[in-house]
C-alpha positions in Angstrom: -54.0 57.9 42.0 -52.8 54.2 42.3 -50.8 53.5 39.7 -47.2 52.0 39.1 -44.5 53.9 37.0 -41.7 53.0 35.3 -38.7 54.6 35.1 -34.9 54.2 34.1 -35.5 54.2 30.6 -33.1 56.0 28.1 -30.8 56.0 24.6 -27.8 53.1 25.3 -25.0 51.7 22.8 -25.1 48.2 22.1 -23.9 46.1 24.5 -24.6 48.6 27.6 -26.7 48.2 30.2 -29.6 50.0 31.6 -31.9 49.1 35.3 -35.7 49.8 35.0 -38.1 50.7 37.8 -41.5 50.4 38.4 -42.4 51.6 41.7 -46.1 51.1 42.8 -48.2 54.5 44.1 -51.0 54.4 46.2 -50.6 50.5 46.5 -48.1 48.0 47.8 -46.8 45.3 44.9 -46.0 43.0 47.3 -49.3 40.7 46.5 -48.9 41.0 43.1 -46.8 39.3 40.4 -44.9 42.0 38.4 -44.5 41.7 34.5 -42.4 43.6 32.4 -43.7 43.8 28.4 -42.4 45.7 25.9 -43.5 46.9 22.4 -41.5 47.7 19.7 -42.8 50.1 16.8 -44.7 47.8 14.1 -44.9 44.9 16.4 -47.0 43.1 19.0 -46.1 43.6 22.9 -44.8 40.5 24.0 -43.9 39.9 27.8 -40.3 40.0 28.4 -39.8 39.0 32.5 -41.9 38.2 35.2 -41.4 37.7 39.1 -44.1 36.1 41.1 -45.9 36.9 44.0 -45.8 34.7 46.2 -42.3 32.2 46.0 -40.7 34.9 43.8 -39.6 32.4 41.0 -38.9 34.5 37.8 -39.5 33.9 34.4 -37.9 35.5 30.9 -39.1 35.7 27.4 -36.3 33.4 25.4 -34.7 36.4 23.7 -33.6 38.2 27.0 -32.4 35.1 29.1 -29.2 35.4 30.2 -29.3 39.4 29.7 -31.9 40.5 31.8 -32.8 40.4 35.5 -36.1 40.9 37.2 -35.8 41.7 41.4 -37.8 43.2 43.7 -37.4 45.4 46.7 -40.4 45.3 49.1 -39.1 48.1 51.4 -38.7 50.4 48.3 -42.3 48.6 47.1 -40.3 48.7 43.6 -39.5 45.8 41.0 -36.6 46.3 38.9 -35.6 44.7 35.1 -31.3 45.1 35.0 -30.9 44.9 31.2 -27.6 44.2 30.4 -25.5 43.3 27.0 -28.3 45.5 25.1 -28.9 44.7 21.9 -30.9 47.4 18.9 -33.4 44.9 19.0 -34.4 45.4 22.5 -35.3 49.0 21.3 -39.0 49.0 22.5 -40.9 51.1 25.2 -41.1 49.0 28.2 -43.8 48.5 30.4 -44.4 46.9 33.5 -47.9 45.7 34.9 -49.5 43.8 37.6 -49.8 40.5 36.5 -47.7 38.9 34.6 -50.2 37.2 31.8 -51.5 40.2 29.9 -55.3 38.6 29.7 -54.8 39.5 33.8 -53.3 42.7 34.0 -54.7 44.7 36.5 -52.6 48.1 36.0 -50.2 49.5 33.4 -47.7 51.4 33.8 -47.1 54.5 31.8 -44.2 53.4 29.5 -40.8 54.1 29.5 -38.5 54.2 26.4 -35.4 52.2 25.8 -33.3 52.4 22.8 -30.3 50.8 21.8 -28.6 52.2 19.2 -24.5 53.4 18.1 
């Protein structure tokens, strides 16, 4: 019943741009740090953005600075990751989570798939 799920997810060219969601149910996000992962067939998940809870300082995994952008909007109790200037190697299913250090997480959310491909 409380869960978060991500959505936004979907096939993109190169270069395009694509804004995730991952709306809490049956819970507020508010106290938490969000984290977005992702895993990419044949590799390890590796974290990809996070925004804190409390001071809402944001971090991004090296590969995605620049190109991505983690927010939050406490009156839709939903964290967002705008993905822009999408590269095929961002192809992964993308997950967010609360936590943001995966030897914490507290909840997962269901998965949603991004590919970019031409």
């Amino acid at each position: 019943h409380v869960q978060v799920v991500e959505s936004g997810g979907g096939f993109v060219q190169p270069g395009g741009s694509l804004r995730l969601s991952c709306a809490g149910s049956g819970l507020t996000l508010d106290p938490y740090s969000i984290g977005w992962f992702r895993q990419a067939p044949g590799k390890e998940r590796e974290g990809v953005s996070c925004i804190s809870h409390n001071d809402g300082s944001t971090w991004y995994t090296d590969s995605v600075q620049g190109r991505f952008t983690i927010s939050r909007d406490n009156a839709k109790n939903t964290v967002y990751l705008e993905m822009s200037s999408l590269k095929p190697k961002d192809t992964a299913v993308y997950y967010c989570a609360i936590d943001c250090n995966e030897s914490t997480i507290k909840r997962w959310g269901q998965g949603t798939q991004v590919t970019v491909s031409s």
